[in-house]
C-alpha positions as CSV (number, residue, x, y, z in Angstrom):
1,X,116.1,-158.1,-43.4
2,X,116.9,-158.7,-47.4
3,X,115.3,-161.4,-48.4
4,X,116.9,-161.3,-51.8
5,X,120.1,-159.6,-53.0
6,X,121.8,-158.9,-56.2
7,X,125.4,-157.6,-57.3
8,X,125.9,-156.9,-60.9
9,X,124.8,-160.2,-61.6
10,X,125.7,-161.2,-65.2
11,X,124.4,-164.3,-67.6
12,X,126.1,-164.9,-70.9
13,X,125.6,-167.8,-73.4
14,X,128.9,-167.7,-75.6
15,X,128.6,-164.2,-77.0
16,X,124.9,-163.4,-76.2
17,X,124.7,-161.4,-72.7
18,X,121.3,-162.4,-71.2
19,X,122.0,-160.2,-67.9
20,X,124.1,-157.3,-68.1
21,X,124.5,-156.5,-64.0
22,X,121.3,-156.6,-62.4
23,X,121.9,-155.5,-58.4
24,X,119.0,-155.3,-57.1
25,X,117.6,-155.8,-52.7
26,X,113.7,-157.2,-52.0
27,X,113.3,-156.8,-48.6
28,X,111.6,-159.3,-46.1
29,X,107.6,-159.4,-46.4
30,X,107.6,-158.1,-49.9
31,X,105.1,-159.3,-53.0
32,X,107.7,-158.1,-55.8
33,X,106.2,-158.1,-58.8
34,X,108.9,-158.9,-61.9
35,X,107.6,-157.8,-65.5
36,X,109.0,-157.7,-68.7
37,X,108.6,-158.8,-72.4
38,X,109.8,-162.3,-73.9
39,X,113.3,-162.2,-74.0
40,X,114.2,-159.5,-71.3
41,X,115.9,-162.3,-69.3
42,X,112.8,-163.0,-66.5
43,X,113.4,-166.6,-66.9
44,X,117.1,-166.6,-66.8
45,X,117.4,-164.3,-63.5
46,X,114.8,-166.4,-61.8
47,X,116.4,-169.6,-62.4
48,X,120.0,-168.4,-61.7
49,X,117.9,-167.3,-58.0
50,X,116.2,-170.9,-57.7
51,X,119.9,-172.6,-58.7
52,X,118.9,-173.8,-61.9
53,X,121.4,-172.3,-63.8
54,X,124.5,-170.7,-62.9
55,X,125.5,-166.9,-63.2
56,X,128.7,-165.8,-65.4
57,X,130.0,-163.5,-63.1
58,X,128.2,-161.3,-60.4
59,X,127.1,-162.4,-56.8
60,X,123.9,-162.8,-54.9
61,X,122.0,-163.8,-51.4
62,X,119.1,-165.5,-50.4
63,X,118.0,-164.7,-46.9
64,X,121.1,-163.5,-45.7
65,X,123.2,-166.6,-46.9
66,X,124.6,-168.2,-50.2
67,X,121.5,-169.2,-52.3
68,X,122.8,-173.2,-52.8
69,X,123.5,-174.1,-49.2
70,X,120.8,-176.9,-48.0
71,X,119.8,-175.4,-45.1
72,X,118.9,-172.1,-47.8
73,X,116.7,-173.9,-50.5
74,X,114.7,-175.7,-47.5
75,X,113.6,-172.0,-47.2
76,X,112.5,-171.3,-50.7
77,X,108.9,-172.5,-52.5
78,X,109.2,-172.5,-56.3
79,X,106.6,-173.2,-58.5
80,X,107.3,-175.7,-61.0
81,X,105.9,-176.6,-64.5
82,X,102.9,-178.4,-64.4
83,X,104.8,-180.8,-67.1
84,X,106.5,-182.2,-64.7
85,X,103.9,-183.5,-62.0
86,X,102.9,-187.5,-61.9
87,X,100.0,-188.2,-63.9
88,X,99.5,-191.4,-61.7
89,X,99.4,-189.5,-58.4
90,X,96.7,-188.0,-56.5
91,X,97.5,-184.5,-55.6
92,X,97.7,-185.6,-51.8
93,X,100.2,-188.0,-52.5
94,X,102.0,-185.7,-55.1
95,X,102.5,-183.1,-52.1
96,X,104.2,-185.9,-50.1
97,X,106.5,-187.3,-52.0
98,X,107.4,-183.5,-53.3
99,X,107.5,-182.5,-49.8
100,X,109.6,-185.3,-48.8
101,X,112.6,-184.8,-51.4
102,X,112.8,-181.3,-50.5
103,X,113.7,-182.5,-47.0
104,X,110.5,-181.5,-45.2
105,X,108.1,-184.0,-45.3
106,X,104.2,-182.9,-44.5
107,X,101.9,-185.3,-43.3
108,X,98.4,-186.3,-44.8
109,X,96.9,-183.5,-43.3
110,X,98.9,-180.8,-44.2
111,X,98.6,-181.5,-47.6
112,X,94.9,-181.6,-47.7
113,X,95.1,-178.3,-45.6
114,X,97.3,-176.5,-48.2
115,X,95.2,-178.3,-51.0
116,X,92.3,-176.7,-50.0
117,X,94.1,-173.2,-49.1
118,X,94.5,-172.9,-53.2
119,X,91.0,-174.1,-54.0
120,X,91.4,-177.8,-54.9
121,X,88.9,-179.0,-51.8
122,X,87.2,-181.5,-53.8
123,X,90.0,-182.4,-55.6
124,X,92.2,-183.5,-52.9
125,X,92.5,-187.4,-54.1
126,X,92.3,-187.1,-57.8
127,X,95.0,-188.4,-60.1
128,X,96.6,-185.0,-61.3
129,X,96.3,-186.5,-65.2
130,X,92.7,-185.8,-64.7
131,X,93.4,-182.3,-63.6
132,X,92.6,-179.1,-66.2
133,X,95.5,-176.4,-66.7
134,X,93.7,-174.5,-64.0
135,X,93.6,-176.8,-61.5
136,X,97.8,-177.7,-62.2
137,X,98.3,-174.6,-62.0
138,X,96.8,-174.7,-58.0
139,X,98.6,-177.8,-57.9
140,X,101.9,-175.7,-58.7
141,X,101.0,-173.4,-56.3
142,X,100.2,-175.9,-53.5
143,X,103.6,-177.3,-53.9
144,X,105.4,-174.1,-53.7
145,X,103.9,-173.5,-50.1
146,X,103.9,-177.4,-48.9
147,X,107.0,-177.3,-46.7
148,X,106.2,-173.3,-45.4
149,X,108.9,-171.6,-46.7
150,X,110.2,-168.2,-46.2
151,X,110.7,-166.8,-49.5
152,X,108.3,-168.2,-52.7
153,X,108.4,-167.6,-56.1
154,X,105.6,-168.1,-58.8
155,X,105.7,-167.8,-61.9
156,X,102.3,-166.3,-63.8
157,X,100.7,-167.7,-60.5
158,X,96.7,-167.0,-62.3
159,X,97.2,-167.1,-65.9
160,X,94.8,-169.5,-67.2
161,X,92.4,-169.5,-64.3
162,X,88.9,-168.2,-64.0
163,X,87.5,-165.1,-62.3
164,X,86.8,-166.4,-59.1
165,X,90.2,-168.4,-59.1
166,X,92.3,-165.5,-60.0
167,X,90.8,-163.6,-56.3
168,X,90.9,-166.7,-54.6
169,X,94.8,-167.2,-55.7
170,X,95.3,-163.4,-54.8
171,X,93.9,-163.6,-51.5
172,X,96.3,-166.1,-50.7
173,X,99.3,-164.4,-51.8
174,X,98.3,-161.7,-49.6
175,X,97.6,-163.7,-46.8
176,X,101.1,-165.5,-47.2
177,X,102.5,-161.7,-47.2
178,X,100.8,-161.2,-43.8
179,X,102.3,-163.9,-42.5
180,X,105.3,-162.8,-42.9
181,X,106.4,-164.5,-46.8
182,X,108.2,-162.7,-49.4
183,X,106.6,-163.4,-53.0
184,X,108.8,-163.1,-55.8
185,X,106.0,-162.9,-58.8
186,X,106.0,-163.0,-62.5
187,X,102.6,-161.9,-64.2
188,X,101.7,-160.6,-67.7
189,X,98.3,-159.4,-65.7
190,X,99.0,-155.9,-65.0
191,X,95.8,-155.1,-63.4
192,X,96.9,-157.8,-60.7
193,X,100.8,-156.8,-60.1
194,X,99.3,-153.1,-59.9
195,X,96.5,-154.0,-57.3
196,X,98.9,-156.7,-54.6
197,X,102.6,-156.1,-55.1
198,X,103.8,-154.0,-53.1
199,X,106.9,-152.9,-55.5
200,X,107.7,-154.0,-59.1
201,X,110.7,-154.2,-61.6
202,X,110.3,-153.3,-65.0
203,X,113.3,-155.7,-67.4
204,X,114.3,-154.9,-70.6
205,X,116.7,-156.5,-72.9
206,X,118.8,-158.0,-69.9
207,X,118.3,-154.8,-67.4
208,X,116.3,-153.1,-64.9
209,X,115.0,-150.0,-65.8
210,X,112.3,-149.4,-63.9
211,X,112.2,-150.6,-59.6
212,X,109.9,-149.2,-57.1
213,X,106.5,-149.1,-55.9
214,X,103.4,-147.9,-57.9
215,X,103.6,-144.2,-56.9
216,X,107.3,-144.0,-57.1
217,X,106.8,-145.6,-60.7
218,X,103.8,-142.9,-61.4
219,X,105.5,-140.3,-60.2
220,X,108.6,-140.7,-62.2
221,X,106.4,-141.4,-65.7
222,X,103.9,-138.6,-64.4
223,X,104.8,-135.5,-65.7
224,X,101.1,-134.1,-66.2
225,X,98.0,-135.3,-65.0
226,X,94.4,-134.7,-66.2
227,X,92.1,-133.4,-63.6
228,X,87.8,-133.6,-63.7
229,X,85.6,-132.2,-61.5
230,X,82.1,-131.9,-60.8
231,X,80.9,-128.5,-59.5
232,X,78.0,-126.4,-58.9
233,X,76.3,-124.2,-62.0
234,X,79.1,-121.2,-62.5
235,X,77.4,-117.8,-61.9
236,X,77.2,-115.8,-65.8
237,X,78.9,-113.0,-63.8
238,X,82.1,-114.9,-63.0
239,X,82.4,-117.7,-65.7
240,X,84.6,-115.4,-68.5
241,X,87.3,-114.7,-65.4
242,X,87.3,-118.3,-64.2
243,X,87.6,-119.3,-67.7
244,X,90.9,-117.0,-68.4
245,X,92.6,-118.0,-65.0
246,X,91.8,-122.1,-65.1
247,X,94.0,-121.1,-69.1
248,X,96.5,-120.2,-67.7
249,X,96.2,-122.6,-64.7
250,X,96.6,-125.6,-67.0
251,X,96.3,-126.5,-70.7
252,X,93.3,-128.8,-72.7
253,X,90.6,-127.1,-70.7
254,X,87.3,-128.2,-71.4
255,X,84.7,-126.4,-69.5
256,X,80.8,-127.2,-69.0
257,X,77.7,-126.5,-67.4
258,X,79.0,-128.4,-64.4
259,X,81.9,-130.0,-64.9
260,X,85.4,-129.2,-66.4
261,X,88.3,-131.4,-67.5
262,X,91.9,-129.8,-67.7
263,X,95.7,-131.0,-68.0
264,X,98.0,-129.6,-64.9
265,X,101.9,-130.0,-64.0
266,X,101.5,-130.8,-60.4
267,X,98.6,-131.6,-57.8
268,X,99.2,-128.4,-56.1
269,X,97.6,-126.7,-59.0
270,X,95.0,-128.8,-58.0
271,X,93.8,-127.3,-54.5
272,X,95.1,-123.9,-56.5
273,X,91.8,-124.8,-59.0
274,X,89.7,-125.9,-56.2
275,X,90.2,-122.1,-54.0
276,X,89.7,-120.3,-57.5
277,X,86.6,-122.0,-58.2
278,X,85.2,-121.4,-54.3
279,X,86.3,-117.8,-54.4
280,X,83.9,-117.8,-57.6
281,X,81.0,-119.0,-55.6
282,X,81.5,-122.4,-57.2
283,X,81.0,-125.5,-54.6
284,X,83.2,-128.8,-56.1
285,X,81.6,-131.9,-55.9
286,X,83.9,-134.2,-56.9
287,X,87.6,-134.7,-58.0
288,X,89.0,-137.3,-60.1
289,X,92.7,-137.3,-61.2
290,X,93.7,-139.6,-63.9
291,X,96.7,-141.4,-62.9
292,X,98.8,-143.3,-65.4
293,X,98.5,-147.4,-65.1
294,X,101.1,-149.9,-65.1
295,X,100.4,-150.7,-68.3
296,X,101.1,-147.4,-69.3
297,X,104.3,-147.3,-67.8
298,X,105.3,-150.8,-69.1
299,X,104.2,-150.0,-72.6
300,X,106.8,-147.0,-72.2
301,X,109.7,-148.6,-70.5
């Protein structure tokens, strides 16, 4: 099932195009991880999706059905800005009277259940004007996920929260993918979209130009790939050989007692490297390929 789908959906403020056709499917169960710089658009696709703002032309879906029917948002968590919580609330009694205007009330204890799911356990009756940026930003998260929804989208769901928080917050975004959620994430941490979504969009300047998951992404930056390896000593009677056929195996070679480093097109050069060496009565110990980041590609989109 498509969770989310979008046809050449367009955004325009008099003559400034914000979106210029984005069409793009998240399937059911995804964590979709949406990047891009200050001014791609992020904000405006997102609340055009959540029905805060209206598209110029273009169509979209949420769940299989128009995104502003009633019966549709009950089905979506957003996480709001933490500017706009009641400072004379506890959180408890913020999740209810959240939860009740979005037409699913929770009860006492679900809230204190889902208050303690984000990591506000001893926090669960203190007035949110007392709260740090951290802890609103659990808050946020808590009333994204208060009425169970299918489909949830947070917006730099850890920014601004310490180590242990930003695992904590992770684990639970996972653990709402296994239950069968789709996440639809924004995150200027890199390291974090890389390591639990399960595909990303790169946006730029009002367009996708980059969709898919880490490997599809690699591979289509990846056009070389530095390769190290640890290997036995390489017997005097061999090493000049090996040295002329790993040149014209690969380029940057950089060969040493035990080691070596070179630059190859493809990973079946690789195993090619590995058989050379081993027909040279060299034993490998160890292989590491280094694999571009998503910060790599991002920086290049």
């Amino acid at each position: 099932m498509i969770a989310i789908e979008t046809n050449d959906l367009k955004k325009a403020y008099g003559k400034m195009a914000v979106l210029k056709g984005i069409s793009l499917q998240i399937k059911k169960g995804e964590i979709f991880g949406f990047l891009g710089r200050n001014g791609a658009g992020k904000s405006t696709f997102i609340n055009i999706l959540t029905g805060i703002a209206n598209q110029s032309s273009g169509s979209f879906s949420i769940l299989g059905a128009e995104a502003h029917r009633s019966e549709t948002k009950k089905k979506i968590g957003v996480m709001p800005d933490y500017s706009t919580f009641y400072e004379h609330m506890s959180a408890v009694d913020h999740l209810r009277f959240f939860s009740d205007l979005s037409g699913n009330p929770a009860s006492k204890e679900r809230c204190i259940e889902v208050l303690k799911s984000v990591g506000l356990n001893d926090h669960v009756r203190k007035k949110t004007k007392k709260y740090s940026f951290g802890m609103k930003k659990k808050l946020g998260i808590a009333q994204a996920i208060i009425h169970d929804p299918e489909l949830l989208f947070l917006d730099e769901p850890t920014s601004g929260l310490d180590a242990e928080s930003v695992i904590h917050i992770q684990k639970l975004i996972s653990s709402l993918q296994e239950q069968g959620k789709t996440i639809f994430m924004t995150s200027h941490n890199l390291d974090e979209v890389e390591k639990i979504c399960t595909r990303v969009a790169i946006m730029r300047e009002g367009l996708i130009i980059k969709c898919g998951t880490m490997d599809e992404l690699k591979s289509f930056y990846r056009s070389t790939m530095i390769v190290k390896m640890k290997h036995s000593p390489i017997p005097p009677s061999e090493r000049e050989t090996l040295k002329k056929w790993l040149k014209g195996a690969g380029t940057d070679l950089i060969m040493k007692d035990q080691s070596l480093s070179i630059t190859v097109s493809s990973e079946k050069k690789i195993a090619e490297i590995i058989r050379a060496l081993n027909q040279s009565k060299v034993d490998v110990y160890g292989v590491h390929v280094e694999e571009p980041s998503l910060q790599d590609i991002f920086m290049e989109a």
